[in-house]
Backbone as numpy.savetxt, mean C-alpha at the origin, in Angstrom:
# Nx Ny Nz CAx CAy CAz Cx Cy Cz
-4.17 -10.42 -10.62 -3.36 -9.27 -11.00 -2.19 -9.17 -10.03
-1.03 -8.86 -10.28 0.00 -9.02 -10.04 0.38 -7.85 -9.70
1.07 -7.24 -8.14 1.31 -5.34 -8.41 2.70 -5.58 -8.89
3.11 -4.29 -9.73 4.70 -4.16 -10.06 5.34 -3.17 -9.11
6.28 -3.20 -8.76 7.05 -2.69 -8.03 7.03 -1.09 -8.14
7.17 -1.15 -9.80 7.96 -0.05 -10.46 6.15 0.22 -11.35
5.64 1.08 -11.31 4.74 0.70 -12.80 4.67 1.93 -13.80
6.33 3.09 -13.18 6.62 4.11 -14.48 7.08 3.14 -15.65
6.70 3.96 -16.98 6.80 2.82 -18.22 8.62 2.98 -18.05
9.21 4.57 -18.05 10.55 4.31 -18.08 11.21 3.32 -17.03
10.87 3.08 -16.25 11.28 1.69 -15.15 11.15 0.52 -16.28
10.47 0.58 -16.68 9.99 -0.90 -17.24 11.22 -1.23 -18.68
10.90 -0.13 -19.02 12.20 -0.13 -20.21 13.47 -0.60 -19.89
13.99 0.03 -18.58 15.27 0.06 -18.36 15.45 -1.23 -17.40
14.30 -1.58 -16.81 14.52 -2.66 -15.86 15.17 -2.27 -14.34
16.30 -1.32 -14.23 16.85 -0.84 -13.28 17.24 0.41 -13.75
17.24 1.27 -12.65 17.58 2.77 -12.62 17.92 2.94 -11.48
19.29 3.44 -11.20 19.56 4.15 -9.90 19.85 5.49 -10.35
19.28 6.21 -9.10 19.24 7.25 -8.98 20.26 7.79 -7.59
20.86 9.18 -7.68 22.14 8.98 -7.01 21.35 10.15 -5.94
21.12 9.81 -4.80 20.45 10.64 -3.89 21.19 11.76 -3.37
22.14 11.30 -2.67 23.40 12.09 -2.77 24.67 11.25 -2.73
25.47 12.05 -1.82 27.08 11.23 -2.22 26.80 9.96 -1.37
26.68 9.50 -0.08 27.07 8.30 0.33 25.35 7.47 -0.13
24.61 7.56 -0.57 23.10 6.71 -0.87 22.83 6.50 -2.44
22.45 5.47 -2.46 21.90 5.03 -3.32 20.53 4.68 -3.46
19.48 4.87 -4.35 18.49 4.51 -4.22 18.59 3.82 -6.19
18.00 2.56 -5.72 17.93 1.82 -6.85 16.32 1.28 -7.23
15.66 1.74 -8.34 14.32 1.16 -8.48 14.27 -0.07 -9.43
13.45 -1.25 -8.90 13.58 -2.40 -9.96 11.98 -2.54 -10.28
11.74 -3.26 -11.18 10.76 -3.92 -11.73 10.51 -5.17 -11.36
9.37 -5.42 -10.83 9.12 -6.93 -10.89 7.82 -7.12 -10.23
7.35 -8.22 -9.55 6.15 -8.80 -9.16 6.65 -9.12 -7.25
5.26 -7.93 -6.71 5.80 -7.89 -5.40 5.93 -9.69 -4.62
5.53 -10.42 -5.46 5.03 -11.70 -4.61 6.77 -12.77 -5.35
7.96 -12.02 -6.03 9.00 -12.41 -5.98 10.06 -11.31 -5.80
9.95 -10.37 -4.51 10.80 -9.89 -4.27 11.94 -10.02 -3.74
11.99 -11.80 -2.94 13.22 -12.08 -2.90 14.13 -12.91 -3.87
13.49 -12.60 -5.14 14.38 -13.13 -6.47 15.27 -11.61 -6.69
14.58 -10.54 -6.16 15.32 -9.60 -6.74 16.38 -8.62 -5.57
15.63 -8.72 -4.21 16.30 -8.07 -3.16 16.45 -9.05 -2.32
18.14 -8.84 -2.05 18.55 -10.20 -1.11 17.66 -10.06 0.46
17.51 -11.25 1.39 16.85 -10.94 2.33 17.77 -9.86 3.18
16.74 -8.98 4.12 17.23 -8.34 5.20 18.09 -7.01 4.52
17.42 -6.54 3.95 18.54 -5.72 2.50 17.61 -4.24 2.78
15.97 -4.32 3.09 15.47 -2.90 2.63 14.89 -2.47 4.38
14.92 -1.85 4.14 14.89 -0.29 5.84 13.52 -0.09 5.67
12.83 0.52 4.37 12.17 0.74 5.05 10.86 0.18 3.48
9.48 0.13 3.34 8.48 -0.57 2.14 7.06 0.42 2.67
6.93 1.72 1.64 5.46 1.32 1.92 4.39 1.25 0.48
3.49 0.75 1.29 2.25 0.23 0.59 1.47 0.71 0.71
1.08 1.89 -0.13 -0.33 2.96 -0.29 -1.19 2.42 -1.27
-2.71 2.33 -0.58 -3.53 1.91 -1.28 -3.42 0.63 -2.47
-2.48 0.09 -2.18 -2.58 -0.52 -3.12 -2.61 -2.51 -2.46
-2.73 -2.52 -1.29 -2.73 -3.64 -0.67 -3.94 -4.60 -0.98
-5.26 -3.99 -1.32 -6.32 -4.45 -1.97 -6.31 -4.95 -3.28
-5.06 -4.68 -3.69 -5.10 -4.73 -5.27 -4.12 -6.13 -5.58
-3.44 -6.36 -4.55 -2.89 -7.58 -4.65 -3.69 -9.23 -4.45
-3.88 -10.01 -5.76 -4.28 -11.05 -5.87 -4.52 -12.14 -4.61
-2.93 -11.87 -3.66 -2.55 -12.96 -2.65 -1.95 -11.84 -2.01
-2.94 -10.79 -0.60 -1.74 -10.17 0.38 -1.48 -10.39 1.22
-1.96 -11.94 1.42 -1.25 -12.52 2.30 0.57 -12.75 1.92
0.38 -13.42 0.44 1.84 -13.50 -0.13 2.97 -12.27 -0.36
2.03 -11.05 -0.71 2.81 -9.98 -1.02 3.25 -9.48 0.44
2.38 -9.78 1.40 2.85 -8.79 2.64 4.41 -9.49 3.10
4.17 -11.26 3.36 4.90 -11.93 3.63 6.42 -11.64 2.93
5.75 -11.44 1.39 7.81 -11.26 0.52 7.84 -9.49 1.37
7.39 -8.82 0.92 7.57 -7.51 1.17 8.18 -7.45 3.26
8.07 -8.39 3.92 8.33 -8.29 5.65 9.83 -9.35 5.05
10.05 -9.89 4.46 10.94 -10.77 4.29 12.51 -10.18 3.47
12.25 -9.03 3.27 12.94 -8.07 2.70 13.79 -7.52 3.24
12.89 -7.29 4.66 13.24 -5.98 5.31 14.52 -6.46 6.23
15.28 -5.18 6.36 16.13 -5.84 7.16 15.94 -5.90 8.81
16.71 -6.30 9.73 16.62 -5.58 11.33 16.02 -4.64 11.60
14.79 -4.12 12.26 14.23 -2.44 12.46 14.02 -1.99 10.94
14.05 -2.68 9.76 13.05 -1.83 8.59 11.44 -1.74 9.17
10.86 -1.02 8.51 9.35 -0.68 8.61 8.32 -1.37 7.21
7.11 -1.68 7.42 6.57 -1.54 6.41 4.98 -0.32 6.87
5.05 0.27 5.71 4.09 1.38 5.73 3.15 0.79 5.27
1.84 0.54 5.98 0.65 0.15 4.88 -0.62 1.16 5.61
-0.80 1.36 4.13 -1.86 2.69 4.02 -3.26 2.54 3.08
-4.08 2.28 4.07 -5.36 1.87 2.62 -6.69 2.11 3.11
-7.50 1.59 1.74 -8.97 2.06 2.34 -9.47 0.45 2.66
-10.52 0.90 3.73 -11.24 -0.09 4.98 -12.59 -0.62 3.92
-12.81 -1.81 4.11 -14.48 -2.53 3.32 -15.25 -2.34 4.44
-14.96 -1.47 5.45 -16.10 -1.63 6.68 -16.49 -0.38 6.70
-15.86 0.75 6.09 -15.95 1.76 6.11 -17.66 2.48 5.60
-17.31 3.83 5.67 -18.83 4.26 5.34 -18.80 4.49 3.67
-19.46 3.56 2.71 -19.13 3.66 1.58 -20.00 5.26 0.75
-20.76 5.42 1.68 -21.12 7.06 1.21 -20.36 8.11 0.76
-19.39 7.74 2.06 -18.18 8.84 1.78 -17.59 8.74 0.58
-16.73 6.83 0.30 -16.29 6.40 0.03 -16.49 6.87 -1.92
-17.72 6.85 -2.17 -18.18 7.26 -3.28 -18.24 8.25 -3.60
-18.34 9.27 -2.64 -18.43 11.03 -2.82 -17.02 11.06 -3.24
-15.91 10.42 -2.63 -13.96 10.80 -2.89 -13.91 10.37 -4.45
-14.67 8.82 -4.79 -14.78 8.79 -6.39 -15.16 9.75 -7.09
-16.23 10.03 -7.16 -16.97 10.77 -7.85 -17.66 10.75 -8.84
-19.20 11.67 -9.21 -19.97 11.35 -9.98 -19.55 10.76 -11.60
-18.53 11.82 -12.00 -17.89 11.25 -13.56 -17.60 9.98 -13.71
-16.49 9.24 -12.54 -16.40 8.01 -12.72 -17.06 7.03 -12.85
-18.45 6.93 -12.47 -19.10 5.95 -12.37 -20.18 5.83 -13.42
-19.67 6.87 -14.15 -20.15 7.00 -15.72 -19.60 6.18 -16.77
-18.46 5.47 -16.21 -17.50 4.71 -17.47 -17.61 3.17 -16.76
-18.43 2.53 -17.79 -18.69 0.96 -17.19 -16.79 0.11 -16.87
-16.03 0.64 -17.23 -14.90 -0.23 -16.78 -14.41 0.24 -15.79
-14.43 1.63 -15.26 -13.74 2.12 -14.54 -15.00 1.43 -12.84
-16.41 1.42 -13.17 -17.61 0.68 -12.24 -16.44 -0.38 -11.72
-16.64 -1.60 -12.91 -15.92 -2.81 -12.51 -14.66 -3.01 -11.76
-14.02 -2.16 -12.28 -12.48 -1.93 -11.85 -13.07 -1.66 -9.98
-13.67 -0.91 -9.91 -13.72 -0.16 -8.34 -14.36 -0.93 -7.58
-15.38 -1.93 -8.05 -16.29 -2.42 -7.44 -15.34 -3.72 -6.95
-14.79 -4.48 -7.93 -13.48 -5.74 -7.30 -12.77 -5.00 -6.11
-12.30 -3.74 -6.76 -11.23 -3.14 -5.51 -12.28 -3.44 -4.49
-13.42 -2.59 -4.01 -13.83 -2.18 -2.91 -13.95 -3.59 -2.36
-14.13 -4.97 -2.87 -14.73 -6.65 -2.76 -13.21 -6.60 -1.79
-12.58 -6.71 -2.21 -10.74 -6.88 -2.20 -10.24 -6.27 -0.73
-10.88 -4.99 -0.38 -10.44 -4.25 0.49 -10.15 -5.03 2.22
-9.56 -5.07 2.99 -9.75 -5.36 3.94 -10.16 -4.87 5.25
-10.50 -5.14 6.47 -11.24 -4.63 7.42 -10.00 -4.54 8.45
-10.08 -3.85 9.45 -8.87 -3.81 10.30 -8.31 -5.41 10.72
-9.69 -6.08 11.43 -9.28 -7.29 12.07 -8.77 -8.04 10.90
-9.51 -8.24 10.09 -8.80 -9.16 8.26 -7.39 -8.77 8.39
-6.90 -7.86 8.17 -5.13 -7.11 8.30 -4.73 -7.39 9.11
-5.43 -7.90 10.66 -4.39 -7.93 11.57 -4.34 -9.73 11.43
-5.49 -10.30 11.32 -5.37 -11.92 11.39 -4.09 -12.40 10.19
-4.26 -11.75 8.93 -3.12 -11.70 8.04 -1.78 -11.21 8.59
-1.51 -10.45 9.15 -0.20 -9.95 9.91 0.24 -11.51 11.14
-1.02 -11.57 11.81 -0.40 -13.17 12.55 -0.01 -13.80 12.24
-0.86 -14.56 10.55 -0.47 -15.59 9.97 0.44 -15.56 9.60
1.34 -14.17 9.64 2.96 -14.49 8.98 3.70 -14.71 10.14
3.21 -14.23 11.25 4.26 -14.47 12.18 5.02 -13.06 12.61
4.14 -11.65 12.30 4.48 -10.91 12.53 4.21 -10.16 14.18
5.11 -9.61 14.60 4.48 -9.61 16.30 5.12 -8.21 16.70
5.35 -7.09 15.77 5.32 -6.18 16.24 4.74 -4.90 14.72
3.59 -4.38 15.19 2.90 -3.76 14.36 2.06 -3.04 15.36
1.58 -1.88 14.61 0.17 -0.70 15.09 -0.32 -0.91 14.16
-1.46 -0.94 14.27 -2.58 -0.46 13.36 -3.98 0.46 13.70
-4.12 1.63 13.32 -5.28 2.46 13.65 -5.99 2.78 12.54
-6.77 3.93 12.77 -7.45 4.79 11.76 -6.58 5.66 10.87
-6.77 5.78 9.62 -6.09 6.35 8.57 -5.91 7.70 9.14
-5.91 8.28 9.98 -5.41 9.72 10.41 -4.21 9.76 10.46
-3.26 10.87 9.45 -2.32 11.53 9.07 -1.97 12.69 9.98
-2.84 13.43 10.00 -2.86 15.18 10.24 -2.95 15.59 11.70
-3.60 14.42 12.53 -3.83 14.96 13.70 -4.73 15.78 13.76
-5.01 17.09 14.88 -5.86 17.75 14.99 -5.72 18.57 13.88
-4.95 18.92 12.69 -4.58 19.78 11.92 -6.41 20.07 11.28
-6.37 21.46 11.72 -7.74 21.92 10.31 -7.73 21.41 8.85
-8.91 21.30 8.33 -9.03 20.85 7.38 -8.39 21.80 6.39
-8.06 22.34 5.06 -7.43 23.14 3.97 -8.83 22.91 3.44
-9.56 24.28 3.46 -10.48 24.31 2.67 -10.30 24.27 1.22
-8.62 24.27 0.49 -8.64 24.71 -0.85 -8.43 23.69 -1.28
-8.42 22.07 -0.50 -8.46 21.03 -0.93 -9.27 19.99 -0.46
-9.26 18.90 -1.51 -10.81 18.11 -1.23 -10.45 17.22 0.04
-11.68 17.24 1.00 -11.67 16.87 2.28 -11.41 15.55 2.38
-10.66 14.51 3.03 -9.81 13.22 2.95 -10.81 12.16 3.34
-11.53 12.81 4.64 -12.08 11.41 5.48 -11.60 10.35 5.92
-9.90 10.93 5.74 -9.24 9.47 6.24 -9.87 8.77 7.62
-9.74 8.98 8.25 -10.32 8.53 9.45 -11.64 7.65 9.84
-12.17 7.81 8.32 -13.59 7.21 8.04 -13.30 6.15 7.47
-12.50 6.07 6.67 -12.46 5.81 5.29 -11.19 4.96 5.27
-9.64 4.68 6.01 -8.65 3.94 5.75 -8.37 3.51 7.04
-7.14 2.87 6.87 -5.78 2.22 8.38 -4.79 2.86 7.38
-4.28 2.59 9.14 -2.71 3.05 8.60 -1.84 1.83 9.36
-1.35 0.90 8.61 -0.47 -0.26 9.80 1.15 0.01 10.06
1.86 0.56 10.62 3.15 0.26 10.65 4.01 -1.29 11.37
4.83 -2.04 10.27 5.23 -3.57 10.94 6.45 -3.15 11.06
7.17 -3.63 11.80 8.66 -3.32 11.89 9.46 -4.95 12.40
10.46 -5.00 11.95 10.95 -6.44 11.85 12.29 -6.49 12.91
């Protein structure tokens, strides 16, 4: 499986859409397959890439990380944000939830993901192999000491993801 860049259907229609951020920026969204992004963005062209949850879902991330760092220009960033296979899958299943695992495709679908997922050290040996040599990587904590919002469902990031920042 291949991730798309873009995977709103109106992206897909139009192929390109810019959107006018304000007067001096442009933000332009394309369509395509992250593992030929330099067919579509010249090298050294994007500031900043991130990748939420969806790094598990790529076929080859070794390949996708590599086009996606190959992008970037001088001091761009890449954001990668995901859930851990080392993690405590208790939790991991409570954030799914009971309904889902009621629908035999949606099982399959989750069960590859969770196969797919990587472990901190897996992410970082992949980050070497490209040749990358300046990155953090920790625990999925966002919030800091921030209290939890009881009026929303509790994250467990910290249990449960990384957060890597690469910068080029």
């Amino acid at each position: 499986l291949e991730q798309q860049v873009s995977s709103k259907p109106e992206a897909k229609k139009n192929q390109q859409l810019k959107v006018q951020a304000d007067e001096e920026e442009n933000i332009v969204f394309r369509v395509g397959r992250v593992y030929n992004l330099g067919s579509m963005i010249t090298e050294d062209a994007v500031n900043y890439v991130v990748c939420r949850n969806s790094l598990h879902r790529f076929a080859n991330p070794v390949k996708a990380l590599r086009e996606m760092h190959h992008t970037l220009q001088p001091g761009g960033k890449i954001y990668l944000r995901d859930l851990r296979r080392d993690a405590n899958w208790k939790i991991i299943l409570e954030r799914i939830g009971e309904e889902r695992w009621q629908h035999p495709l949606l099982v399959q679908d989750y069960l590859a993901a969770m196969a797919a997922m990587l472990t901190i050290p897996e992410l970082e040996q992949i980050i070497r192999e490209i040749g990358i040599t300046t990155y953090t990587i920790g625990d999925g904590s966002y919030r800091g000491d921030a209290p939890h919002d009881s009026k929303n469902i509790k994250e467990y990031e910290r249990e449960t993801e990384y957060v890597c920042t690469i910068t080029k």
